[in-house]
LOZAKE-724652 format. One record per residue: x, y, z of N, C-alpha, C in turn. Coordinates in steps of 0.1 Angstrom, whole numbers, m for minus. Layout:
BEGIN
      nx      ny      nz     cax     cay     caz      cx      cy      cz
       X       Y       Z       X       Y       Z       X       Y       Z
...
END
This chain:
BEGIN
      nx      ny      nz     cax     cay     caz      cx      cy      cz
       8     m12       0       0       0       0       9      12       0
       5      19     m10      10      35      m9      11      43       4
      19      52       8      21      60      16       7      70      17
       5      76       7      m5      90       8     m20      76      10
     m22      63       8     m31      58      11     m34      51      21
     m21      48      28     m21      47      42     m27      55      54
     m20      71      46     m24      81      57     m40      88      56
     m45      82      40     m58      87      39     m65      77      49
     m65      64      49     m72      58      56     m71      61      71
     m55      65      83     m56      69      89     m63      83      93
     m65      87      86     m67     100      85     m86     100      93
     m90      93      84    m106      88      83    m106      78      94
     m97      71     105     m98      62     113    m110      69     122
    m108      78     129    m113      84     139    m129      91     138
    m131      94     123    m139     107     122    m143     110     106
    m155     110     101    m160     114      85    m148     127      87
    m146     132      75    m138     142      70    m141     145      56
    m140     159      51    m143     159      37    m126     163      32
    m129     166      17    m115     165      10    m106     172      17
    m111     189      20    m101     197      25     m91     191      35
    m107     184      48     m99     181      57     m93     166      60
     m96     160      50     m85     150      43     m70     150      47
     m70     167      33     m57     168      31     m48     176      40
     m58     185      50     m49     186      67     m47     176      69
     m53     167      75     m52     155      85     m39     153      75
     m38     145      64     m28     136      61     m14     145      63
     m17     157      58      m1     167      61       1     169      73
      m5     172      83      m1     167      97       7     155     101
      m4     145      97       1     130     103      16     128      95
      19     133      86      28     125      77      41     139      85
      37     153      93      48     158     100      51     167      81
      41     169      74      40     178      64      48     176      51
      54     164      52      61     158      43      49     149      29
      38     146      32      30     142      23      17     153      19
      17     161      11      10     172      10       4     166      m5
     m12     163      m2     m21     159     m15     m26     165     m24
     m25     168     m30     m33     176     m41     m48     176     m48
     m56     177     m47     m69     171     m48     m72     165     m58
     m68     164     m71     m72     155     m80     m67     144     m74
     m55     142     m67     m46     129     m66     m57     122     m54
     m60     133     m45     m67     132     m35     m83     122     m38
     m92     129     m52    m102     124     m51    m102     109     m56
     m93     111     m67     m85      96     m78     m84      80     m65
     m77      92     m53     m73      78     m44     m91      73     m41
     m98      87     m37    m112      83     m26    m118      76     m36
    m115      77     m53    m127      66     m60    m122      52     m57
    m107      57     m58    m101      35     m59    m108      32     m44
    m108      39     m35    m109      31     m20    m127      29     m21
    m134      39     m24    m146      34     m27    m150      21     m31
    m142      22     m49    m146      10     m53    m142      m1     m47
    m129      m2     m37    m128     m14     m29    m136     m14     m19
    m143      m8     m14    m155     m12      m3    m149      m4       9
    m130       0       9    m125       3      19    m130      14      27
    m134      28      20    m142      40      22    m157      43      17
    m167      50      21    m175      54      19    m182      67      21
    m194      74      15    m192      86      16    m203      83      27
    m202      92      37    m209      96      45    m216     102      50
    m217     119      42    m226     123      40    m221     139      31
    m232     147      28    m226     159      21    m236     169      28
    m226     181      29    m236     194      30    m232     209      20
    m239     216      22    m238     231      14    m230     239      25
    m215     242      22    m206     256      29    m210     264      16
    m212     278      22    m208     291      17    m215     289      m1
    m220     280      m1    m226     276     m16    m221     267     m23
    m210     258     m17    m200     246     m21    m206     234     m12
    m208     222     m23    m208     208     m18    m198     201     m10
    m196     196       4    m189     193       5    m194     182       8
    m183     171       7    m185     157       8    m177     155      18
    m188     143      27    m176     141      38    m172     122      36
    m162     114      36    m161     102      35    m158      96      53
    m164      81      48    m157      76      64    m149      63      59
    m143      57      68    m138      40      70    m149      32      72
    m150      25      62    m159      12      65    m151       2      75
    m158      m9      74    m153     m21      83    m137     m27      78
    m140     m28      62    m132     m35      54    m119     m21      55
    m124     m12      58    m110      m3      56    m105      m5      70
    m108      m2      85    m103      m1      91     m98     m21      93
    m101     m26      87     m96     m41      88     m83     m42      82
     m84     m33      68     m68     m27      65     m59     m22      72
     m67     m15      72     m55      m5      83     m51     m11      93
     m58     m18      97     m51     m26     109     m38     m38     102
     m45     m43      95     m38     m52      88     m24     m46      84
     m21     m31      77     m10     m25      71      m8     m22      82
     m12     m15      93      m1     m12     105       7     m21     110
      m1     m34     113       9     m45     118      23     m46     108
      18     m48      94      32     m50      83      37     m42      86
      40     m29      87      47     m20      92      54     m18     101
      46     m20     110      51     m24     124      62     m34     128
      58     m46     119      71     m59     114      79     m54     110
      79     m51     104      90     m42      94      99     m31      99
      91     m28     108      98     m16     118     109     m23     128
     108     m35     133     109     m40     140     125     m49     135
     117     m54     128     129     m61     118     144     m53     116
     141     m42     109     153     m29     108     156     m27     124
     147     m24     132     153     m23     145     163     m29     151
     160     m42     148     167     m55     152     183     m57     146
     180     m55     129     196     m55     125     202     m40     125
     200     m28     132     203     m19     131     213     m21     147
     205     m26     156     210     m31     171     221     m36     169
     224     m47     157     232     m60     159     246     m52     153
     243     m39     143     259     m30     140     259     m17     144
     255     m14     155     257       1     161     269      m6     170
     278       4     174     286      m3     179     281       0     197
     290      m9     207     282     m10     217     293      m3     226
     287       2     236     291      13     246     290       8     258
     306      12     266     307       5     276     299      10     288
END
């Protein structure tokens, strides 16, 4: 799984969000290093739709603009769980052989 799709789904863990604040949440979580741009932004919310992972949740009228808000379905936050653990392995792993050549201090 992609980076910017990881953090979308974190993003949506907690709370419906619409695109804007999508793309806060993700530049936050990512410490401002992943900054979305909305076409890339909505392209991701169709793929995760069509996988069942996200859903929209509901829409209202700002200022005369549609906004859409999406959430995590079941199947997404089953992801997410799922890719945090691989990551987490993986984190872990590097941890481990990074331990075995640092050098050791008396």
């Amino acid at each position: 799984m992609r980076e910017a799709t990881f953090l979308i789904l974190t993003a949506l863990a907690d709370e419906p969000r619409h695109g804007y604040g999508i793309i806060q949440e993700v530049a936050g979580l990512s410490g401002g290093r992943v900054n979305l741009l909305p076409g890339t932004l909505y392209a991701a919310l169709d793929r995760l739709v069509a996988q069942s992972l996200v859903e929209l949740s509901h829409e209202e009228v700002v200022d005369g603009r549609l906004r859409r808000y999406y959430r995590l379905r079941a199947d997404g936050q089953a992801e997410l769980a799922r890719q945090t653990e691989r990551l987490r392995q993986l984190a872990s792993a590097a941890e481990t052989r990074l331990r075995a050549v640092r050098p050791r201090t008396a």
